[in-house]
C-alpha positions in Angstrom: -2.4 -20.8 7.6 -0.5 -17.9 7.1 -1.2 -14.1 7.7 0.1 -11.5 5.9 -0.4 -7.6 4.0 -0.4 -6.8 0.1 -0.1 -4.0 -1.0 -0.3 -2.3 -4.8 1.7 0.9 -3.8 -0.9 3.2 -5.9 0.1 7.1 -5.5 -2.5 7.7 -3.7 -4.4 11.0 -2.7 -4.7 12.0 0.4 -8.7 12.3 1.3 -8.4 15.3 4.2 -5.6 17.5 2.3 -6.2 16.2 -1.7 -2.6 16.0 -2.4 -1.3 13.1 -4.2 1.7 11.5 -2.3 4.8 12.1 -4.1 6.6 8.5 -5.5 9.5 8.4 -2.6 7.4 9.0 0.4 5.4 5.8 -1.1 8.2 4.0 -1.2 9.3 4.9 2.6 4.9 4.4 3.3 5.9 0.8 2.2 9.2 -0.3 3.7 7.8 1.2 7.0 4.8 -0.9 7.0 7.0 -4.1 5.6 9.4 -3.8 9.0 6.2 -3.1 11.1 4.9 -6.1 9.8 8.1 -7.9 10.6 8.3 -6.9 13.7 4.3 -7.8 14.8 5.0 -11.5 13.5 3.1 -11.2 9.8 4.0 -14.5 7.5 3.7 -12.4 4.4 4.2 -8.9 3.1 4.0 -9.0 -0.5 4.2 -5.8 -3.2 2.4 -6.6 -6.3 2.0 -4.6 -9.3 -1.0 -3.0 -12.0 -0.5 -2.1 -15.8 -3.0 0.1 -15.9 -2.7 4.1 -16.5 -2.3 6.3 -13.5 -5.2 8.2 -14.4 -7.1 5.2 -14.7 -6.5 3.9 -11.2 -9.7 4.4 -8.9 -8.7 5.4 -5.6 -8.0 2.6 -3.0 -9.8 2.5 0.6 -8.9 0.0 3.3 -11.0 -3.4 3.4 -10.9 -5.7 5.8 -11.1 -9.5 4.4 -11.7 -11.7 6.0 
């Protein structure tokens, strides 16, 4: 069995301040969390991808799958 994170990336808005993170900052949000992963022993850390238009994305909260 492996364990891993994936993640989507999504430009997210912040729920406490309601500003939407910029595209770089996203990109740093991800790389940090891909070394952190690394570094904790994680199998996988995969980035996927939607086609869908921004302003069609709902907004993304953690889960927990188990």
């Amino acid at each position: 069995m492996e364990l891993g994170l994936f993640t989507l990336s999504d430009l997210i808005t912040d729920p406490k301040t309601c500003i939407q993170m910029n595209a770089h900052d996203r990109i740093d949000e991800t790389f940090k969390a891909a070394t952190l992963a690394d570094q904790v022993g994680l199998d996988v850390f995969g980035v996927g991808e939607h086609h869908r238009l921004p302003q069609s994305t709902p907004q993304r909260r953690p889960r927990v799958v188990s």
